[in-house]
gemmi code that builds the backbone of each chain (N, CA, C; Angstrom):
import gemmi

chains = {
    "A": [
        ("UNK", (-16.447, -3.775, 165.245), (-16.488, -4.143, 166.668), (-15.236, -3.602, 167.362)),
        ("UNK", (-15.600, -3.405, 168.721), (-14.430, -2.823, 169.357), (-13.727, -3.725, 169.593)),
        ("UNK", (-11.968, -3.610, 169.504), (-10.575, -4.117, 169.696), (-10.075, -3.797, 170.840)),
        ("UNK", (-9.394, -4.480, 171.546), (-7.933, -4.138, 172.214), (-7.120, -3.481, 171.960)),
        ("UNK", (-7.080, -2.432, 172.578), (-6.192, -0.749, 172.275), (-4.698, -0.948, 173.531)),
        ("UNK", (-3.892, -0.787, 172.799), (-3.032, -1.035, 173.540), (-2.223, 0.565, 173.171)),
        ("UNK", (-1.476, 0.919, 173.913), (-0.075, 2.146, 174.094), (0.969, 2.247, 175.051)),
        ("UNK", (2.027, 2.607, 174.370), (2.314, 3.086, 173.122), (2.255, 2.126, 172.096)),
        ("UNK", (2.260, 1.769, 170.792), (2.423, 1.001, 170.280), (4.167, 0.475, 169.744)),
        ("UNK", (5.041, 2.094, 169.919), (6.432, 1.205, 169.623), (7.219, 2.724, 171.058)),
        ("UNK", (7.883, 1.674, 172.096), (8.546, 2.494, 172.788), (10.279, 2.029, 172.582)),
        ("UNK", (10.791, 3.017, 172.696), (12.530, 3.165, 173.161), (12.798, 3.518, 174.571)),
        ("UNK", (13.562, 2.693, 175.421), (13.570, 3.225, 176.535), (15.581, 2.786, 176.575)),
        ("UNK", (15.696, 3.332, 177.707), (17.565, 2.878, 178.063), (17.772, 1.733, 178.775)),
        ("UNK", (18.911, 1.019, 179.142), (19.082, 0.167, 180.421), (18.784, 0.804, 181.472)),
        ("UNK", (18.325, 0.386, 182.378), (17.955, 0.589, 183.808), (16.510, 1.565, 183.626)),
        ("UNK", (16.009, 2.150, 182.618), (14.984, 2.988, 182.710), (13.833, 2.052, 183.160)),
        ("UNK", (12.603, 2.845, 183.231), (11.230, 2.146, 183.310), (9.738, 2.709, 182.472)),
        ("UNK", (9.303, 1.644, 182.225), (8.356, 1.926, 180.693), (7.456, 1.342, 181.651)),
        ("UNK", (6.309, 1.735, 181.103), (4.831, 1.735, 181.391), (3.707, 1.439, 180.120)),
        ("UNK", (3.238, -0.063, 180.057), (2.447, -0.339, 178.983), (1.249, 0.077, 179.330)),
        ("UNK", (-0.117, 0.844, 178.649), (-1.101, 0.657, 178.768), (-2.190, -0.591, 177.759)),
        ("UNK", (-3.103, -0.694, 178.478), (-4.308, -1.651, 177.713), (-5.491, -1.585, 177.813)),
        ("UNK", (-6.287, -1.155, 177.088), (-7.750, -1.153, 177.499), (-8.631, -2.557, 176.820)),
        ("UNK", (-9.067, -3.479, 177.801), (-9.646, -4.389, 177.001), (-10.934, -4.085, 176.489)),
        ("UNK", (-11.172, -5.413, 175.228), (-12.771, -4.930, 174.563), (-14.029, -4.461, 175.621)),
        ("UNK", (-14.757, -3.620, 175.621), (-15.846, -3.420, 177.114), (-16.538, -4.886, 177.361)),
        ("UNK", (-16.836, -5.141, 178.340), (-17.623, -5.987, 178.870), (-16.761, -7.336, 178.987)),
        ("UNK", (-15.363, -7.099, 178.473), (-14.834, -8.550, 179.159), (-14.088, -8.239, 180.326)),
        ("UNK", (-14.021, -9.172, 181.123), (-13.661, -9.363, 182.596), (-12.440, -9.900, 183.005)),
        ("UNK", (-11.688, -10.545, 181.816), (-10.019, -10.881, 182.556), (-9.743, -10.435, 181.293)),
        ("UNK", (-8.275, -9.888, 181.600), (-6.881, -9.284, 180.934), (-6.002, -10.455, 181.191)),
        ("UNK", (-5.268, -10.470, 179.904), (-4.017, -11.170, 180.372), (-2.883, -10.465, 180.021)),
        ("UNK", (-1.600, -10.331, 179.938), (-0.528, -10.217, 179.514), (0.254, -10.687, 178.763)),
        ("UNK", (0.868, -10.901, 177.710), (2.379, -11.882, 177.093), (3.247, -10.836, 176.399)),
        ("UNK", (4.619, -11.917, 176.587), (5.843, -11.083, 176.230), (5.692, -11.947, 175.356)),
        ("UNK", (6.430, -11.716, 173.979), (7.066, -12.410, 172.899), (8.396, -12.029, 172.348)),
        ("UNK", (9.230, -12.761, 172.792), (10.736, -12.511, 172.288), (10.719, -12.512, 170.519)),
        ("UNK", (11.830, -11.754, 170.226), (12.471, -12.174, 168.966), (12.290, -13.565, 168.498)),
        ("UNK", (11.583, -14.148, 167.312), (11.906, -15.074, 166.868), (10.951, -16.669, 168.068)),
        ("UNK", (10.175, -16.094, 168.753), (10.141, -16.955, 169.737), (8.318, -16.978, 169.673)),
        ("UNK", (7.683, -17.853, 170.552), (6.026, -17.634, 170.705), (5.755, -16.651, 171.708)),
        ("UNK", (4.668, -16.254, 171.719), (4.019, -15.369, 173.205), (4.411, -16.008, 174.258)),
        ("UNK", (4.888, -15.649, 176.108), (4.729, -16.484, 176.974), (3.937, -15.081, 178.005)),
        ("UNK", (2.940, -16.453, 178.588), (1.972, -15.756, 179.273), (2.949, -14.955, 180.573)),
        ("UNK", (2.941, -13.632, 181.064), (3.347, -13.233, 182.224), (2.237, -13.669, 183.422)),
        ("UNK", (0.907, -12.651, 183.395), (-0.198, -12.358, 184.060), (-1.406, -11.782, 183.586)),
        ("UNK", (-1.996, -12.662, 184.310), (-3.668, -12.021, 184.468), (-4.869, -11.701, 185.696)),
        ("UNK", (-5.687, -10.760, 184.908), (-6.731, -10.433, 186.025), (-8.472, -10.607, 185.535)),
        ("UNK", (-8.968, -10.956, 186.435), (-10.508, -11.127, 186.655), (-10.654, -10.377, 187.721)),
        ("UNK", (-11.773, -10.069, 187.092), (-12.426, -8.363, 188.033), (-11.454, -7.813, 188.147)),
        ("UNK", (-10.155, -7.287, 188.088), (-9.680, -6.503, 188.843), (-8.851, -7.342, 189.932)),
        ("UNK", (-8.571, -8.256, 189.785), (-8.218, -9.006, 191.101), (-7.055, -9.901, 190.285)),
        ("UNK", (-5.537, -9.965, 190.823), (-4.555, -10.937, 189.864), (-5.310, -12.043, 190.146)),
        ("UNK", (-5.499, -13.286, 188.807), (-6.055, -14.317, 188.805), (-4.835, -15.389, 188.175)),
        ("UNK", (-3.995, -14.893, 187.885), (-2.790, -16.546, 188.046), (-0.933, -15.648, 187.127)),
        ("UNK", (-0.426, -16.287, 187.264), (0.808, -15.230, 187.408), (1.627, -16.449, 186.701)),
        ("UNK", (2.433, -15.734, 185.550), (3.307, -17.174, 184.988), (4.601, -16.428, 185.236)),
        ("UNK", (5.684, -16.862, 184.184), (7.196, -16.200, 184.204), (7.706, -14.640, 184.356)),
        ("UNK", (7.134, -13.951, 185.363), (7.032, -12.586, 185.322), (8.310, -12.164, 185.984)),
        ("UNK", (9.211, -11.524, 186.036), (10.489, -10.570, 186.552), (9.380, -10.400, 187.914)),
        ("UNK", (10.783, -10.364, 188.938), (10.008, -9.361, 190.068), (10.101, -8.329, 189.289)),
        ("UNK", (10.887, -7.343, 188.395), (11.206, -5.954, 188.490), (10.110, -5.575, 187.308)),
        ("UNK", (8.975, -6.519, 186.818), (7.794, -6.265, 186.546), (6.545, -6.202, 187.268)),
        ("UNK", (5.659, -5.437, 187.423), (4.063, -5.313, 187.987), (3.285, -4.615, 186.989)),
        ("UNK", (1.969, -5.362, 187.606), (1.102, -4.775, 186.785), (-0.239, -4.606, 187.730)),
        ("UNK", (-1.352, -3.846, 186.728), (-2.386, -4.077, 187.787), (-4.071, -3.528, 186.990)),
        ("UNK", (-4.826, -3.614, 187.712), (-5.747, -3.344, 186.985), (-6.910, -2.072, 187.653)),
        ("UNK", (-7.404, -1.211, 186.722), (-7.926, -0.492, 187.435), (-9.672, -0.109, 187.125)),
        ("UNK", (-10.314, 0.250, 188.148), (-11.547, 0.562, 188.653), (-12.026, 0.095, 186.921)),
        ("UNK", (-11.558, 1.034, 185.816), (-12.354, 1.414, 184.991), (-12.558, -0.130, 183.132)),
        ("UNK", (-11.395, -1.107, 184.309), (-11.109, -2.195, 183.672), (-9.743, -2.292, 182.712)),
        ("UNK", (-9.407, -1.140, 182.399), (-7.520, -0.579, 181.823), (-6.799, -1.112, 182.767)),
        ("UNK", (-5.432, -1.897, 181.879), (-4.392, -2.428, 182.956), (-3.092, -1.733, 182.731)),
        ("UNK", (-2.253, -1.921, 183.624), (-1.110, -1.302, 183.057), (-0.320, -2.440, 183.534)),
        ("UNK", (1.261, -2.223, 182.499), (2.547, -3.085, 182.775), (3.566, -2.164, 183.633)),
        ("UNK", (3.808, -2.480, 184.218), (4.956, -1.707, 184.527), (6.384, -2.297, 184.733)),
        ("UNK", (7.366, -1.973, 184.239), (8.624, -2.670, 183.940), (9.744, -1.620, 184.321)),
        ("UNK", (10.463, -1.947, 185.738), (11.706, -0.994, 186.012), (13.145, -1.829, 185.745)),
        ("UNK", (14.339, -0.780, 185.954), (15.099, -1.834, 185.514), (15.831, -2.389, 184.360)),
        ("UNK", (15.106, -1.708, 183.525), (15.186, -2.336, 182.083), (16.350, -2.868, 181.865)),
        ("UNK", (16.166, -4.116, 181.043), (17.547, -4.910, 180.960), (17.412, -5.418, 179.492)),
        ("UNK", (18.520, -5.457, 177.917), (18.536, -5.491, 177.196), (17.536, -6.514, 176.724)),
        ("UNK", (17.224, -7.806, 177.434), (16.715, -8.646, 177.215), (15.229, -8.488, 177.074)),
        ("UNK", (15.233, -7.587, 178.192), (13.616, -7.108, 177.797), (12.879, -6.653, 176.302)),
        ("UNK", (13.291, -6.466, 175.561), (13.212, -5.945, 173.978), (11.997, -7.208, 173.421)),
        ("UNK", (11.117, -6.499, 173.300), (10.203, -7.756, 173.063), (8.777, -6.942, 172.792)),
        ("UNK", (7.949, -7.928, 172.078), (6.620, -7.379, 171.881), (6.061, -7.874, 172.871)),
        ("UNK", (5.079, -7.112, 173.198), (4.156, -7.181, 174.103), (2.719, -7.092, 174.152)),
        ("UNK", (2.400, -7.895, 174.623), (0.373, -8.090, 173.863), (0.246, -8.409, 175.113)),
        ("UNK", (-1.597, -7.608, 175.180), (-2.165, -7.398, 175.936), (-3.305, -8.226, 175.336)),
        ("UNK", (-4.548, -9.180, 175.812), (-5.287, -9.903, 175.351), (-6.850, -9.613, 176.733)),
        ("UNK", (-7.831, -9.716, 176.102), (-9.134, -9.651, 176.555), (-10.001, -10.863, 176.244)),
        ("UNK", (-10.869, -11.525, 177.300), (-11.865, -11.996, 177.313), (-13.009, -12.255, 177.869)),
        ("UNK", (-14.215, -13.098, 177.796), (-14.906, -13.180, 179.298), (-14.096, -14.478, 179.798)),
        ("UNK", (-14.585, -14.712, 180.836), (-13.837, -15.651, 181.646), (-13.927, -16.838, 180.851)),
        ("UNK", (-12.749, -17.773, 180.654), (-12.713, -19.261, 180.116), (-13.201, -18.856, 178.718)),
        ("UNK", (-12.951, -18.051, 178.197), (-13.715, -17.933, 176.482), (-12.520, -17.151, 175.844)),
        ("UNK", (-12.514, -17.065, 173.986), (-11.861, -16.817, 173.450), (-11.424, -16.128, 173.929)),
        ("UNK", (-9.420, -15.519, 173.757), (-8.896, -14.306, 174.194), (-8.748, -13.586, 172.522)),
        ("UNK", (-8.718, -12.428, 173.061), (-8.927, -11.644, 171.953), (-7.542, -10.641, 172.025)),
        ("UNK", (-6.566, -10.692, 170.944), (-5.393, -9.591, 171.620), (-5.195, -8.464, 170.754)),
        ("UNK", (-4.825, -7.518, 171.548), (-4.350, -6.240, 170.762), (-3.346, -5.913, 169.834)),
        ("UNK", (-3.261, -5.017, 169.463), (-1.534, -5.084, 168.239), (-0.346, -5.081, 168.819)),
        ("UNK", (-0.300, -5.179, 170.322), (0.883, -4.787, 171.026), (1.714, -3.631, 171.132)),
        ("UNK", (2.720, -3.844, 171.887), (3.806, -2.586, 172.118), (5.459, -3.312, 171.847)),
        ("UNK", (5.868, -2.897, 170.818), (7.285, -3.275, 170.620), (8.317, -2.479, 171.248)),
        ("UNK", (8.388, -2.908, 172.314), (9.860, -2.112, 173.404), (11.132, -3.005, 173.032)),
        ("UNK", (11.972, -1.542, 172.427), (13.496, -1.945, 172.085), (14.220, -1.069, 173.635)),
        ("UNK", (14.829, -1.533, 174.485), (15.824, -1.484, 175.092), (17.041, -1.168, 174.544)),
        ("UNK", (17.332, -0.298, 174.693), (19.049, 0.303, 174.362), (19.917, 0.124, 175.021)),
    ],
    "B": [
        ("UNK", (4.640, -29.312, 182.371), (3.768, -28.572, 182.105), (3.260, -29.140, 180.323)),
        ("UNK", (2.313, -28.312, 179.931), (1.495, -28.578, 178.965), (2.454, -28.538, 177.734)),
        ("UNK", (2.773, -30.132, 176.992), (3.767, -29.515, 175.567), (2.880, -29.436, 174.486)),
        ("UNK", (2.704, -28.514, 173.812), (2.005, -27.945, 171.967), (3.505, -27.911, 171.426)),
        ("UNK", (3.049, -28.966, 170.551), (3.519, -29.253, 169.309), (3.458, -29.029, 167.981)),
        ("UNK", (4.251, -27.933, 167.081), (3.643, -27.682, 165.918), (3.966, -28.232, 164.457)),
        ("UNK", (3.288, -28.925, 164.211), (4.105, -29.140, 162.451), (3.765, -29.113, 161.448)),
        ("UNK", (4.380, -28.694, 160.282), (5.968, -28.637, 160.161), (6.356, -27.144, 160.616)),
        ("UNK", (7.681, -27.022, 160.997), (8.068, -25.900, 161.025), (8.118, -25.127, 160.621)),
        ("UNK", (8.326, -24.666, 159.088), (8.277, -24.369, 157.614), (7.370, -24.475, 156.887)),
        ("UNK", (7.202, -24.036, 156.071), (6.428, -24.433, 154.846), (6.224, -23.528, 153.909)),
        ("UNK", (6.614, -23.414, 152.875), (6.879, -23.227, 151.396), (6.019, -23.802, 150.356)),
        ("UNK", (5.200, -22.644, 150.112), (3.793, -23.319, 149.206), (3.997, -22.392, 147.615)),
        ("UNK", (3.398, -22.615, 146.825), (3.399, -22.169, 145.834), (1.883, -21.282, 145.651)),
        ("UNK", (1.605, -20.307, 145.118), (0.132, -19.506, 145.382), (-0.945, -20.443, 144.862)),
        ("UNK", (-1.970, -20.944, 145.360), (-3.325, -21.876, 144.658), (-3.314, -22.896, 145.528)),
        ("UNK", (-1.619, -23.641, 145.908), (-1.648, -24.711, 146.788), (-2.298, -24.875, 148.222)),
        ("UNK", (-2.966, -26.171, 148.895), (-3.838, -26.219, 150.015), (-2.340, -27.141, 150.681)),
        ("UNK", (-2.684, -26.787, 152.013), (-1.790, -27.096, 153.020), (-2.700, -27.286, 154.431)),
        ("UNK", (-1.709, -28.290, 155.091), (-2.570, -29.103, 156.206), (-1.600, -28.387, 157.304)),
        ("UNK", (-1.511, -28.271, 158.625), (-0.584, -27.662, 159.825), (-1.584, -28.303, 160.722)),
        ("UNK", (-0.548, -29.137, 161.931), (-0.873, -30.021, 162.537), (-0.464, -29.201, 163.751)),
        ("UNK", (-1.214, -29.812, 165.236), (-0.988, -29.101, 166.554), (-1.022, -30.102, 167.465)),
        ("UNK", (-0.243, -30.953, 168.125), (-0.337, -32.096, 168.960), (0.017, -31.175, 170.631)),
        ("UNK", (-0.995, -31.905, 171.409), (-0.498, -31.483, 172.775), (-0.823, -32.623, 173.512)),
        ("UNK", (-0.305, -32.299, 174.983), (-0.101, -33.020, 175.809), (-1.021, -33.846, 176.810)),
        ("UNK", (-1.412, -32.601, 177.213), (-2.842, -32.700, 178.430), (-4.576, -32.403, 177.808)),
        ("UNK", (-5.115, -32.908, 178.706), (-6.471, -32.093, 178.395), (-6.855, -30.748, 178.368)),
        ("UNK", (-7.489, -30.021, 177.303), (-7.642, -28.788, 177.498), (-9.046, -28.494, 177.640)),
        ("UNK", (-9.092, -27.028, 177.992), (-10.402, -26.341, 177.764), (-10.604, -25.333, 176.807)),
        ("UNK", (-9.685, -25.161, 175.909), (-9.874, -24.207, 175.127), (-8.431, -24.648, 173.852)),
        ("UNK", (-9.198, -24.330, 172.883), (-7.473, -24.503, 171.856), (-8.271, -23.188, 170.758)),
        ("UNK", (-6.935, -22.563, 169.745), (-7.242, -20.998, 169.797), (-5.848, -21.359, 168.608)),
        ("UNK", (-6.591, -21.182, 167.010), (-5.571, -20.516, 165.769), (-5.666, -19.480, 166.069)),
        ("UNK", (-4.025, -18.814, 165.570), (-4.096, -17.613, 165.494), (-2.842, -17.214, 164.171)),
        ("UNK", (-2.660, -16.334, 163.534), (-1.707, -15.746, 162.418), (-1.138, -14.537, 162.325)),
        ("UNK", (-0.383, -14.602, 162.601), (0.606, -13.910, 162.658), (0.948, -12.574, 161.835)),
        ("UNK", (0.645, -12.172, 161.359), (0.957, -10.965, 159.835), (2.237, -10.799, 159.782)),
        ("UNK", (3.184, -10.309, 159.288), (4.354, -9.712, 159.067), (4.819, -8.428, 159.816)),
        ("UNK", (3.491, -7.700, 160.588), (3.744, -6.558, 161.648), (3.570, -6.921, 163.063)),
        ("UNK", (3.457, -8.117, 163.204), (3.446, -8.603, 164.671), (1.797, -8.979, 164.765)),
        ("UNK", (1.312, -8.710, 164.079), (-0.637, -8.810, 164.910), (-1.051, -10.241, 164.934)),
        ("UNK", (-1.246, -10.412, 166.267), (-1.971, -11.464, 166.131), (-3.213, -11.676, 165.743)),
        ("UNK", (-4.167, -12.634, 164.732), (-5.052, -12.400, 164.428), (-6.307, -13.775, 164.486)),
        ("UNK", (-6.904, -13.951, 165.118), (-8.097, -14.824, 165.487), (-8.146, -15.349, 164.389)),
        ("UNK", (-7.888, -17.116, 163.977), (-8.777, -17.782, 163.063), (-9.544, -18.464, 163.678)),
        ("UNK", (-9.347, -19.205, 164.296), (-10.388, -20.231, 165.126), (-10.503, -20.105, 166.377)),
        ("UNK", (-11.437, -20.363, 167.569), (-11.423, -21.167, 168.782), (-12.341, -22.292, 168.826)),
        ("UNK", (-11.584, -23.259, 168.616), (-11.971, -24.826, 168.692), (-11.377, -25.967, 169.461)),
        ("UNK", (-12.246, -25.543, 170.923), (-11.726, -26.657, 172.032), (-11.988, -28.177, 171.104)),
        ("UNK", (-13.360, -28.394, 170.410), (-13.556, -29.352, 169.670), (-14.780, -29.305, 168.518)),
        ("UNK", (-13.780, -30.595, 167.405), (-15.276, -30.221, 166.305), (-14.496, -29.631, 164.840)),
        ("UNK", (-15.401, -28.983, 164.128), (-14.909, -28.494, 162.771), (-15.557, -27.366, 162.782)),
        ("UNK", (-14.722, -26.158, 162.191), (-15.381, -24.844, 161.724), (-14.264, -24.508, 160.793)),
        ("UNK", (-15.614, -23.565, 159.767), (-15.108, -23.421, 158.360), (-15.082, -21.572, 158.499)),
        ("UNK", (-14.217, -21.212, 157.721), (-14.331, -19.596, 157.475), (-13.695, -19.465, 156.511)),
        ("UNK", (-14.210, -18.949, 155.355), (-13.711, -18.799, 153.733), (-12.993, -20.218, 153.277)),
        ("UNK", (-11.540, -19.953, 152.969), (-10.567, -20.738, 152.925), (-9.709, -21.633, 153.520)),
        ("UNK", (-10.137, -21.190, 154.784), (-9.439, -21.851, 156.145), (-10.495, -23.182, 157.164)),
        ("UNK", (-10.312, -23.963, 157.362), (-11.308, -24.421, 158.369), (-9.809, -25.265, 159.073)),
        ("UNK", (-10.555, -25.650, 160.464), (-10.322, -26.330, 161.424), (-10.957, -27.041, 162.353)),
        ("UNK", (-10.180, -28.635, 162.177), (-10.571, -29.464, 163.547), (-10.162, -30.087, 164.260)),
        ("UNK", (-10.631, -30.629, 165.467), (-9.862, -30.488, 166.891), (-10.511, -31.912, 167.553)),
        ("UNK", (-9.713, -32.654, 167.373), (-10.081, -33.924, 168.245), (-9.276, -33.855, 169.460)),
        ("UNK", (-10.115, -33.647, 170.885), (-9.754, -32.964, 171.642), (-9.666, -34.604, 172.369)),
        ("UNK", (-10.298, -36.110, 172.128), (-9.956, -37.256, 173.125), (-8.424, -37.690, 172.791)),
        ("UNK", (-7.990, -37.143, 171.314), (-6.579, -37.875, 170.579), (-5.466, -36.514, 170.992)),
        ("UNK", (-5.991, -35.409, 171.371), (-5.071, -34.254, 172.015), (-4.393, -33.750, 170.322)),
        ("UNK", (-5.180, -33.157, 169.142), (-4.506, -32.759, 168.369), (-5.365, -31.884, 167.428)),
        ("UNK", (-4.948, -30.883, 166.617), (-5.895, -30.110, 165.943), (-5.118, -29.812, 164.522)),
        ("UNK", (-6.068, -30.031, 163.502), (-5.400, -29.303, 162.191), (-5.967, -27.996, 161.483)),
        ("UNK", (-5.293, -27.288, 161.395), (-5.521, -26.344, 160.359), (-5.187, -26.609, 158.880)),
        ("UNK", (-6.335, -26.336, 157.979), (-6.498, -26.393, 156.687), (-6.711, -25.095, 155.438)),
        ("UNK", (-5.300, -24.632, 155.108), (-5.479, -23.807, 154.253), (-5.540, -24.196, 152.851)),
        ("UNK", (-6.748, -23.890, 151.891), (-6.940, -23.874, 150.535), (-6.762, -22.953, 149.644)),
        ("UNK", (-6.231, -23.238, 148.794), (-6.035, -22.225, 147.368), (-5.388, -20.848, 148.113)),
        ("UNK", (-3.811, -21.051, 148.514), (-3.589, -20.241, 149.338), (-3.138, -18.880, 148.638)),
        ("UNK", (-2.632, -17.597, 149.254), (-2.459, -16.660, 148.150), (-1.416, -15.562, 149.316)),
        ("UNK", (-0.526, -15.310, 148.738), (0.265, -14.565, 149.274), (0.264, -13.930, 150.645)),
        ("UNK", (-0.999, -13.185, 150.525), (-1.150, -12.761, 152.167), (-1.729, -13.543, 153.162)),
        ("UNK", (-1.226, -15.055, 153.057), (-1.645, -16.095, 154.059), (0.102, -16.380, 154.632)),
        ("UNK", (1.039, -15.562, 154.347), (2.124, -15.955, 154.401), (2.305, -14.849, 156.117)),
        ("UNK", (3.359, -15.661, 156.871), (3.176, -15.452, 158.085), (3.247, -16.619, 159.298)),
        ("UNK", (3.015, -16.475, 160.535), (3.599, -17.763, 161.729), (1.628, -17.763, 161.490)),
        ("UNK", (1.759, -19.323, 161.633), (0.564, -19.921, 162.706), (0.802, -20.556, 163.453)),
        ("UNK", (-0.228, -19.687, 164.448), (0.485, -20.590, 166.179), (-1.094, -20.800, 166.991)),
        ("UNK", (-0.460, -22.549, 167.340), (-1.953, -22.890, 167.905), (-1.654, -22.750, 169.271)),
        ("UNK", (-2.729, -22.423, 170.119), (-2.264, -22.485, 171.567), (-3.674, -22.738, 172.448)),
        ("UNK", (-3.040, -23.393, 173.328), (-4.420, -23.939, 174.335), (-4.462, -23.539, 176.129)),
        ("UNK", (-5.359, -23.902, 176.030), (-5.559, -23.599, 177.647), (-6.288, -24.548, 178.861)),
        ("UNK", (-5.299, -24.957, 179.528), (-5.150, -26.067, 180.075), (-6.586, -26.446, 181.325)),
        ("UNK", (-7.132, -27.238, 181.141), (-8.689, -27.439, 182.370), (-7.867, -26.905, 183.681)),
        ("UNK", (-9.076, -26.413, 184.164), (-8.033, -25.524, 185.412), (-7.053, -24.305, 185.766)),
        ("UNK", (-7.131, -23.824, 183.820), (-6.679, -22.772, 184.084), (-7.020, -21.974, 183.096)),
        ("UNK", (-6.308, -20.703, 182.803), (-6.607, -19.859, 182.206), (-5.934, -19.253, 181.060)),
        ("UNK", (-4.517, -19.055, 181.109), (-3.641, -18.689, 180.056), (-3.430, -19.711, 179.263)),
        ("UNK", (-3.312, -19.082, 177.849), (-2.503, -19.697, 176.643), (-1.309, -19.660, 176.866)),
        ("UNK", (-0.791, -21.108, 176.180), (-0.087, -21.896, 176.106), (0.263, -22.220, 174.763)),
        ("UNK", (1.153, -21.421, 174.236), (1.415, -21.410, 172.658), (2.343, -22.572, 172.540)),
        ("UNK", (2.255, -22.647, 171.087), (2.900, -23.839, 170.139), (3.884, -23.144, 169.492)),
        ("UNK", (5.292, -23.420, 169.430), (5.938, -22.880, 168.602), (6.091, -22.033, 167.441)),
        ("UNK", (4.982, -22.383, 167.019), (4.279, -22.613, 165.352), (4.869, -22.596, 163.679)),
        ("UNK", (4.250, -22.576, 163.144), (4.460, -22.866, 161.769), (4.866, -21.852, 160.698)),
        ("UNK", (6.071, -21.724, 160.509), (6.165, -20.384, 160.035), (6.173, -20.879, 157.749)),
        ("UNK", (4.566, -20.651, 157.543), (4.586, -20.079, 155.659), (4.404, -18.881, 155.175)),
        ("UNK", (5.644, -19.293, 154.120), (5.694, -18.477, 153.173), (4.750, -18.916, 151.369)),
        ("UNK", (4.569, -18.226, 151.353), (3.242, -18.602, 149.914), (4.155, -17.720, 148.933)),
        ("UNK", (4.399, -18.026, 147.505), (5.389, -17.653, 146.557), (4.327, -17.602, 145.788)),
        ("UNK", (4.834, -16.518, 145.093), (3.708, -16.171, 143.269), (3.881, -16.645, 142.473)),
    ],
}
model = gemmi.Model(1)
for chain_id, residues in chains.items():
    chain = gemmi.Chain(chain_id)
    for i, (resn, *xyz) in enumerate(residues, 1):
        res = gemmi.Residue()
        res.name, res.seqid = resn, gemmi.SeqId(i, " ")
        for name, pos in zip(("N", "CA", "C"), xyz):
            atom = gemmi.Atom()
            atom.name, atom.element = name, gemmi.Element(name[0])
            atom.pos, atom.b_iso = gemmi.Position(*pos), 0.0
            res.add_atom(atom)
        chain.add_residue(res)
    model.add_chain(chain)
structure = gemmi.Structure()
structure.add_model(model)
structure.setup_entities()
C-alpha cells in the first residue's frame, strides 16, 4: 500500500539559511498535518490542512509556513534557521477525523 | 490543554517477557493512536483505538475511553520490539495528535 513520501529525507542547512520540506500524502486522503520532534522529546503538532485550506495551527515560528497544493503535496517552509530548529520532521496523512498515517520524516541538522 | 500520560518511563525486559504500558489522559477524546518508534526515527502504526480491544500478532490494545486510559500489551517480546512507544490522542473538536511522552523499551537477549 501506498505511504507517505516525504523529502529530503536528511538535510544540512546553516544559521540563518532556509530549507524547504516536501510531502506527498497517501492518495485519497484529505488533511496533512505537520510535527516537529526535538531531540529526545515527543512529536509536537505545528499545522494542518483539509482540502487544501489551513485547518488549525499549533506552536509554529512565524519564520515557518507552509501550504498545500492543487495536486494535494504540502510543503514546509522554514527561513531563518536557528540552531534550535535541528529536529525531525514528519509529515502525517489522513481522511478527515481518522487514523493519521506518517511518513519517515526529514532530519534537519542546523549548523 | 489535553495531559497524556505515559507509564513507566523505562522499561527493561528480558527477550520472551510480556509487558503492560499504560496511557492516562485528561479530556475526552475522539481518537487515541499506538505508535513505535524504531531506532531510525519511523514512526510506526500499532493501533487506533478511540475504544474497545484489538489484537495484532503479539501486541493487542485497550482503551476505556469513560475512565480516560489505554494499555498496550506486549507478549513474548523479542529484541526488535525495543524502541519509544508513544500513545497520542485527539481531542473532540479537534484534529491533531497530542502525544504522550512515552515509554522508552529496551528488550535484552
Amino acid at each position: 500500500a501506498a505511504g507517505v513520501i516525504q523529502s529530503p529525507r536528511h538535510l544540512i542547512k546553516e544559521k540563518r539559511e532556509t530549507a524547504t520540506l516536501k510531502c506527498y500524502p497517501i492518495p485519497r486522503h484529505d488533511t496533512v498535518y505537520w510535527y516537529q520532534q526535538g531531540p529526545g522529546q515527543d512529536p509536537q503538532f505545528l499545522i494542518s490542512f483539509y482540502e487544501k485550506m489551513q485547518s488549525d495551527k499549533g506552536s509554529i515560528p512565524d519564520r515557518f509556513s507552509a501550504q498545500q497544493f492543487s495536486d494535494y503535496h504540502s510543503e514546509l517552509n522554514m527561513s531563518s534557521l536557528e540552531l534550535g530548529d535541528s529536529a525531525l520532521y514528519f509529515c502525517a496523512s489522513s481522511l478527515v477525523g481518522a487514523e493519521q498515517y506518517f511518513g519517515p520524516g526529514t532530519r534537519l541538522t542546523v549548523t | 490543554g489535553i495531559q497524556v500520560e505515559q507509564s513507566p518511563p523505562d522499561l527493561i525486559l528480558q527477550e520472551g517477557a510480556n509487558s503492560t504500558l499504560r496511557c492516562n489522559f485528561s479530556d475526552s477524546v475522539n481518537n487515541l493512536q499506538w505508535f513505535h518508534q524504531n531506532p531510525w526515527g519511523q514512526l510506526i502504526n500499532l493501533f487506533y483505538i478511540p475504544s474497545g480491544t484489538k489484537q495484532n500478532g503479539r501486541l493487542s490494545a485497550t482503551t476505556v475511553a469513560t475512565e480516560r486510559y489505554s494499555l498496550l500489551y506486549i507478549s513474548s517480546s523479542q529484541t526488535t520490539d525495543s524502541g519509544v512507544y508513544f500513545c497520542a490522542v485527539v481531542l473532540e473538536y479537534g484534529n491533531k495528535l497530542v502525544f504522550g511522552a512515552g515509554t522508552i523499551l529496551r528488550v535484552k537477549s
